[in-house]
C-alpha positions in Angstrom: 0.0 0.0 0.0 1.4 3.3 -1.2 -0.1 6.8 -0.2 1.8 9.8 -1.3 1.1 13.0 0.6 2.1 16.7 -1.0 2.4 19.7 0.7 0.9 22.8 -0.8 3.3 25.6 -0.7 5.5 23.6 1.4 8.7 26.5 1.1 6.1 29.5 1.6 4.6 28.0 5.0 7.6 27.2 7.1 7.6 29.0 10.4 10.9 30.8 10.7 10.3 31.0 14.4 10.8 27.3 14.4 13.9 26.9 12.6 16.0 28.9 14.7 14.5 32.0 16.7 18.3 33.1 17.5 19.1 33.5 13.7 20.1 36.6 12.4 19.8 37.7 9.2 20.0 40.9 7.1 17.3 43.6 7.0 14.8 41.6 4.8 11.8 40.4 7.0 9.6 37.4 6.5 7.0 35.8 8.4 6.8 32.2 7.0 8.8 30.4 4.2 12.4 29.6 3.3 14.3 31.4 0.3 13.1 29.0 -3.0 15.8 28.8 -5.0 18.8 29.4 -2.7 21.1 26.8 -1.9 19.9 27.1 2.6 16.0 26.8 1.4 15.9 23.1 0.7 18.2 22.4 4.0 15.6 25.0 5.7 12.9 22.8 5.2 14.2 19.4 5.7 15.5 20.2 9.3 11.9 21.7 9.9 10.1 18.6 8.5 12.6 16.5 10.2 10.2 15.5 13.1 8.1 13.6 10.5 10.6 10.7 10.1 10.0 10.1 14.6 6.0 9.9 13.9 6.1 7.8 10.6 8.9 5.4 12.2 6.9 5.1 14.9 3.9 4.0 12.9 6.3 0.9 11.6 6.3 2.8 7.9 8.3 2.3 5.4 9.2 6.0 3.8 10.8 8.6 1.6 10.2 12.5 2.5 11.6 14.7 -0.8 11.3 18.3 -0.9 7.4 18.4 -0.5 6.5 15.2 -1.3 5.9 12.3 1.8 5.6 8.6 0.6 4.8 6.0 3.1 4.1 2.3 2.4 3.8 -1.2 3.8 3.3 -4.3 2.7 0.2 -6.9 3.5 -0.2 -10.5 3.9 -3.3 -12.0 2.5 -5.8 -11.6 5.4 -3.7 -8.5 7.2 -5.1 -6.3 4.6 -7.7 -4.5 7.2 -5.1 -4.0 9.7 -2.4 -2.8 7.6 -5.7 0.2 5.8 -6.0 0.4 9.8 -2.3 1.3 10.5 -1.6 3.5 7.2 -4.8 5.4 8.1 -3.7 5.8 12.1 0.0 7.2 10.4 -1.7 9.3 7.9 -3.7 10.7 11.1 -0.6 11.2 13.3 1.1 13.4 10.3 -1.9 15.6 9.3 -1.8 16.7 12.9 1.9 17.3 12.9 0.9 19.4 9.6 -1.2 21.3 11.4 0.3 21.9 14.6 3.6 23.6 12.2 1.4 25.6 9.8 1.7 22.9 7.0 -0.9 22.1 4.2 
């Protein structure tokens, strides 16, 4: 079983108060994102997304997380197939809350 989950303007939504409230940068001023296009935006966004790799793990996924792309999977025995809809559904749960809780679509 394969579900694929995509963020929506997954570079525009990142909370820079999450990434590192210490940071200083130089006079331009942005509420939420990461700089598309510059080499720090996709590192950005991978150390803020990090925590997603803890709740799928802990779900017994298998996964890949690209830029804004998630894919988790597992595989079924004939007659586990309810159980395993049952887990994939009780992940996907545990990462749309995640989503929410950091201002991600």
């Amino acid at each position: 079983m394969l579900v694929l989950l995509d963020l929506s303007a997954a570079f525009d939504t990142v909370d820079q108060d999450c990434i590192d409230p210490t940071a200083v940068s130089s006079s331009t001023c942005l509420k939420f994102g990461v700089p598309q296009g510059s080499v720090l935006g996709p590192i950005l966004f991978t150390l803020y997304t990090a925590p997603l790799s803890d709740i799928i793990k802990a779900q017994g996924m298998t996964f890949h997380l690209y830029a804004d792309v998630t894919q988790l999977y597992i595989s079924a025995k004939p007659g586990e197939e309810l159980s395993t809809i049952s887990l994939m559904h009780t992940c996907c749960e545990s990462v749309r809350k995640w989503m929410k809780q950091n201002k991600l679509k």
